[in-house]
C-alpha positions in Angstrom: 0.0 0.0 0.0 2.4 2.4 0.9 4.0 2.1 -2.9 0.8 3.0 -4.0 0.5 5.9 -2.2 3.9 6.9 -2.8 2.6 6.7 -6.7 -0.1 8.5 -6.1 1.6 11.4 -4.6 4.0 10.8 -7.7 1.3 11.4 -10.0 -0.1 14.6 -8.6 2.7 16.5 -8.3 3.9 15.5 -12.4 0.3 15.3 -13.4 -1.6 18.9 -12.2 -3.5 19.3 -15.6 -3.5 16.8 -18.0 -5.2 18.7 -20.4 -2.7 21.8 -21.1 1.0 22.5 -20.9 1.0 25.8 -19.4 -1.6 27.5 -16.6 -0.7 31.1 -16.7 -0.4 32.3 -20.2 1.9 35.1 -21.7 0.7 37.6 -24.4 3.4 39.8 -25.5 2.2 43.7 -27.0 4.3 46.0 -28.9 2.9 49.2 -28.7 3.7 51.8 -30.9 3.2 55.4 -30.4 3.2 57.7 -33.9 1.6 60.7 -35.1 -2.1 60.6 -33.6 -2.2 57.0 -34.0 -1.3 54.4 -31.5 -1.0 50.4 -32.7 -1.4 47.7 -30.0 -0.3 44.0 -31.4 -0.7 41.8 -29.5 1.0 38.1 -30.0 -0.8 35.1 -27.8 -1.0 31.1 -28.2 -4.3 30.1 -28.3 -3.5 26.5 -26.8 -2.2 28.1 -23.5 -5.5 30.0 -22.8 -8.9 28.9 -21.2 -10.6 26.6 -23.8 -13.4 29.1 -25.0 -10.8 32.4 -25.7 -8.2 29.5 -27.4 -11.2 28.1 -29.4 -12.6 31.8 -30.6 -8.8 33.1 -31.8 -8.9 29.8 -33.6 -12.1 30.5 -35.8 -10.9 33.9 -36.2 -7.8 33.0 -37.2 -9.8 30.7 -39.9 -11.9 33.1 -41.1 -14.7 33.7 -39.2 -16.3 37.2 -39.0 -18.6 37.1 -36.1 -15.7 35.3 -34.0 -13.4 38.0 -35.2 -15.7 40.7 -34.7 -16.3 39.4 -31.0 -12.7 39.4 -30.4 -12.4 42.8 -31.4 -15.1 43.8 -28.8 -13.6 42.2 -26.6 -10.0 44.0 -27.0 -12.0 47.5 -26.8 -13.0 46.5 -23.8 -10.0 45.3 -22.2 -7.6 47.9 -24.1 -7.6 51.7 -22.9 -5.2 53.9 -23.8 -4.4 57.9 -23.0 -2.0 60.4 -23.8 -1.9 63.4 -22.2 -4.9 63.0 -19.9 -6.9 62.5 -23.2 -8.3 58.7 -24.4 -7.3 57.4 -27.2 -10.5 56.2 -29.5 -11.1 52.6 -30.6 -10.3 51.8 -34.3 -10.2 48.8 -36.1 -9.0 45.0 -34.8 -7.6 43.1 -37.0 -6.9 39.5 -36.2 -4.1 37.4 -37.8 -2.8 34.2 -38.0 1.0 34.3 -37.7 2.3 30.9 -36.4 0.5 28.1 -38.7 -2.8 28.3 -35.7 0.2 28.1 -32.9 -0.1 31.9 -32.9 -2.4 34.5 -33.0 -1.8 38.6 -33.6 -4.2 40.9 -32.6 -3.4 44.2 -34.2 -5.5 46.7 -32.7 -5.4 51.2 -33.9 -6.3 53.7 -32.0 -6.2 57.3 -32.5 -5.0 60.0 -30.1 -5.2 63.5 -30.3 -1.9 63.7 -29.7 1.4 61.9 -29.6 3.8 63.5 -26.9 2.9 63.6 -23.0 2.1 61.1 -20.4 0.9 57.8 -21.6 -0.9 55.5 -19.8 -2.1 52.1 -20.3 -4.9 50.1 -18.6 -5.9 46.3 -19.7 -8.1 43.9 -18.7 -7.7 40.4 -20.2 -9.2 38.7 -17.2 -12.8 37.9 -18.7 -11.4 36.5 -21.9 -7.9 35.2 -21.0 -8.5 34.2 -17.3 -7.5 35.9 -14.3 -3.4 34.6 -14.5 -2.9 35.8 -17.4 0.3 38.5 -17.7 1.1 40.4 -20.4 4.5 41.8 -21.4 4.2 45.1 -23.3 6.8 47.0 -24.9 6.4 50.8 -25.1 7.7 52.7 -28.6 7.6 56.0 -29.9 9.4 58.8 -31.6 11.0 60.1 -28.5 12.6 56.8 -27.7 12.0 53.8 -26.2 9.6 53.4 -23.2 10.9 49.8 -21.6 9.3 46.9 -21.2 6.2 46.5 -18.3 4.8 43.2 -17.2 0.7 43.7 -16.6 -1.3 41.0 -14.8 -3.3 40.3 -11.7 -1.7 42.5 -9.7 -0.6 45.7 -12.3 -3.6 46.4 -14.5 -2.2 50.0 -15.9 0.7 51.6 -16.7 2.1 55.3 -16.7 4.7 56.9 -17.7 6.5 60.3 -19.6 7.1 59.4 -23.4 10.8 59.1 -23.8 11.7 58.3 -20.7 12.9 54.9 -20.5 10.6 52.8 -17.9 12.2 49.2 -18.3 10.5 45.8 -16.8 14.3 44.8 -15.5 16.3 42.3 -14.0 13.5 41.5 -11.2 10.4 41.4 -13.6 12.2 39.0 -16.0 13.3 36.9 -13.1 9.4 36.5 -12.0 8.8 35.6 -16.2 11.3 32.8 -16.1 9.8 31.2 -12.8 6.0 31.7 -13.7 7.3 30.1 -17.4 8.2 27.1 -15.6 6.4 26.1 -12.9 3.3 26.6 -15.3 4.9 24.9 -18.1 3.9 21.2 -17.5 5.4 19.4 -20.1 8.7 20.9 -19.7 8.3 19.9 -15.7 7.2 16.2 -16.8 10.0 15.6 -19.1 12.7 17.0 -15.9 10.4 14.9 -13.7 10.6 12.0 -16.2 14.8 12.0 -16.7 14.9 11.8 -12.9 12.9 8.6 -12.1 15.2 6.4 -10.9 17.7 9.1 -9.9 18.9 8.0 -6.2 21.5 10.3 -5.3 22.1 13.7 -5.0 25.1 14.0 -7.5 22.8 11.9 -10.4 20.2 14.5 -9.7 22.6 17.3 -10.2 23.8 16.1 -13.4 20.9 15.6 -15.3 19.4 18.8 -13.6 22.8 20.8 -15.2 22.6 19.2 -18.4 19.2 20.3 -19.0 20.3 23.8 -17.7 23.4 24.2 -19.5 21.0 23.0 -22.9 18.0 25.3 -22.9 20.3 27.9 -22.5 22.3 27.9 -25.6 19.2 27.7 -27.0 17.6 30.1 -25.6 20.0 32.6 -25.8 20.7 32.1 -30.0 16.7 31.8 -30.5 16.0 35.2 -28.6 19.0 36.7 -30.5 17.9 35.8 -33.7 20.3 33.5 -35.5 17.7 30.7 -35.5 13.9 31.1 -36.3 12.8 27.0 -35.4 8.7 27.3 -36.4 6.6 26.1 -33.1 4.6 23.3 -35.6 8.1 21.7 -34.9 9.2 22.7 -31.6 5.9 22.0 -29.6 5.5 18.3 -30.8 9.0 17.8 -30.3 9.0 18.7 -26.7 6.1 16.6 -26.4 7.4 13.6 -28.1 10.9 14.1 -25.6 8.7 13.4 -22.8 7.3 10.2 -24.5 11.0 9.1 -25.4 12.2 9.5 -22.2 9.4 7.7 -20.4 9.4 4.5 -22.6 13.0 4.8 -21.9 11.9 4.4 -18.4 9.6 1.6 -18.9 12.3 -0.6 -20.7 15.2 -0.2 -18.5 17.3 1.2 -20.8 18.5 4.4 -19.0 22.4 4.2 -18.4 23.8 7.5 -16.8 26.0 8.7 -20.0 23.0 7.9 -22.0 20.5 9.9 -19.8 22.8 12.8 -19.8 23.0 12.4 -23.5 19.5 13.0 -23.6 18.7 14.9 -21.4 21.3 17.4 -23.2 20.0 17.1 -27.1 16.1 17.1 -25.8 17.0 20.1 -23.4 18.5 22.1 -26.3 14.5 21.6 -28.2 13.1 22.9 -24.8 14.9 25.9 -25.0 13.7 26.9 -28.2 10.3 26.2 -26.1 11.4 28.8 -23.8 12.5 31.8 -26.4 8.6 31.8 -27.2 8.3 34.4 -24.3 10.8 36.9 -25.8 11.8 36.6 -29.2 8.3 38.8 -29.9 9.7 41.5 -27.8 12.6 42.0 -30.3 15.0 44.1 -27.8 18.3 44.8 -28.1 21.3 45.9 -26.6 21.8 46.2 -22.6 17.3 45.6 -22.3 18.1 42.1 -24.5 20.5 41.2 -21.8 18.6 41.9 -19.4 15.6 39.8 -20.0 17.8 36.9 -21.1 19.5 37.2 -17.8 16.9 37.7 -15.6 14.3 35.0 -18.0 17.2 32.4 -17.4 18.0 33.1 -13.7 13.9 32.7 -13.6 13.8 29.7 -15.0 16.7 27.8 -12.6 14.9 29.0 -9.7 11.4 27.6 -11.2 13.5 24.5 -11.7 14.7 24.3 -8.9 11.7 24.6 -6.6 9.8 22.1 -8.8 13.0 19.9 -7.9 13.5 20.1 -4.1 9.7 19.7 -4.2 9.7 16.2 -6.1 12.6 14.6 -4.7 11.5 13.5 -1.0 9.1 11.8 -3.4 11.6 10.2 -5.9 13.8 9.1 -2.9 11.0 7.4 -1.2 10.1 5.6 -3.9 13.7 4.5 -4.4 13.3 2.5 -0.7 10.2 0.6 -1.6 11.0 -3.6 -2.5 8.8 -3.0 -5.4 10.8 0.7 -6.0 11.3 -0.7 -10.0 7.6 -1.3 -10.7 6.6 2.3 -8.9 9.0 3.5 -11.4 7.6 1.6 -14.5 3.5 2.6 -13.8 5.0 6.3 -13.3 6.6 6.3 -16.7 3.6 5.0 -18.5 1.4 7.9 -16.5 4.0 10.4 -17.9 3.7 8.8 -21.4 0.6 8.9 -21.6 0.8 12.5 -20.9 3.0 13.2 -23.3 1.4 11.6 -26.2 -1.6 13.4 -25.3 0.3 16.6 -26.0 1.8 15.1 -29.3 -1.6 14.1 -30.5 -3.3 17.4 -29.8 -0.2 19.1 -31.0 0.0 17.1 -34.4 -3.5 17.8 -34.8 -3.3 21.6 -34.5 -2.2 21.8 -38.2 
């Protein structure tokens, strides 16, 4: 009994939501501030929001008017924008397809009576995209850059003088990168996969500094822009690592060059997973440092909570009699996850 409880407790912590990857989506908006006319486009995936939102961009996105025109409502709503104390007024929404149905851009105009002053930006998403949603918005106009501002929950508007540089930072990067991955559920249950079976500290370590070391290369080139990998690749891929690795699992064949071997070429497609939260924000320069630093640094703490958290677990297990068969009925759980993903990834396009 106490195996079974042991597996139990395994399964809830790798398996919180069977039926999405991530819990807290991340829209990215670039807004641009020109002559009495401000655009807002804003980039979100519709498979890592609530099922009614990721099912409405997905008919817009295929052509349907009422669905689109809905949307655009919708954005109105949640979209305010004034400059110089005076609102900006709604124009037209126009709703794109930009990433094969991975990715949606909702490019909204509005126009201002003026173009110099203090901005301010209030937004709403809650109704539509669910209350954890964030939003990472880049501010640009003629007088210069305005930084980089996370909205969510807790910030729902903005101010600040055009022109003077207002940047998210080190900090707000740092939350990003753990929200990314403590949400992120099939990066989790592909970690949580390559350490069944891991019984000591220094094994643990390895494989959890392989998969480090991995996603950030990749990471880093993605977000710079010396490799543009589609997601209709990416996304199954990370889902079919977390199958690989489990039936791995199941068949015994998981010799410790060969996991780090693995867990190193798989973590290198996860990071490319990863650079889906910044590449949209196109920065540059000491801001692009910034956000990878402070994404990355997210990340390994992310990791590492998820880690310390799972291990009492993993060690347990490793104590049972029966500590090989615990291991083999976890690995099919986490496979069957993972094809899940694969499947409704595959089917996306």
């Amino acid at each position: 009994m106490s195996g079974l409880r042991l597996l139990l407790a395994f399964c809830c912590v790798l398996l919180p939501s069977i039926a999405g990857a991530h819990v807290t989506a991340t829209g990215i908006a670039v807004v641009a501030i020109e002559e009495r006319e401000v655009r807002y486009r804003l980039t979100v995936v519709p498979s890592e929001l609530p099922e009614a939102a990721g099912q409405l961009l997905t008919r817009a996105m295929a052509g349907s008017r009422a669905d689109a025109e809905q949307l655009a409502d919708a954005m109105r709503h949640a979209v305010a924008i004034r400059i110089d104390g005076a609102p900006c007024q709604p124009g037209r929404v126009a709703v794109q397809d930009i990433g094969a149905g991975m990715k949606a851009l909702l490019d909204y105009t509005l126009h201002c009576e003026t173009a110099s002053g203090r901005f301010e930006l209030e937004e709403d998403w809650g109704d539509l995209f669910g209350a954890h949603y964030l939003t990472i918005a880049t501010i640009r106009s003629a007088q210069g850059s305005g930084g980089e501002h996370l909205l969510g929950q807790d910030v729902r508007r903005i101010s600040l003088d055009l022109g003077m540089p207002a940047p998210l930072g080190l900090a707000g990067f740092v939350r990003l990168g753990i929200e990314h991955i403590l949400t992120g559920y099939d990066h989790l249950l592909f970690l949580f996969a390559l350490l069944i079976g891991a019984t000591s500290f220094w094994r643990v370590l390895g494989i959890a500094s392989m998969f480090t070391l991995a996603h950030s290369i990749t990471l880093s080139i993605a977000v710079l822009g010396l490799v543009h990998p589609p997601p209709a690749v990416i996304e199954p891929l990370i889902a079919a690592s977390i199958v690989w690795v489990a039936v791995e699992n199941t068949l015994g064949d998981a010799s410790l060059r060969r996991r780090y071997a693995i867990t190193f070429g798989f973590g290198l497609v996860h990071g490319l997973g990863f650079a889906d939260a910044l590449q949209p924000l196109a920065l540059s320069g000491w801001p692009l440092v910034h956000a990878l630093a402070g994404f990355n640094i997210g990340v390994e703490i992310g990791q590492a909570i998820a880690i310390v958290l799972a291990l009492p677990i993993f060690f347990a297990i490793g104590r049972l009699a029966r500590a090989v068969i615990v291991y083999r009925y976890a690995s099919v759980a986490v496979a069957a996850a993972g094809t899940y993903w694969l499947l409704e990834r595959l089917l996306e396009f």
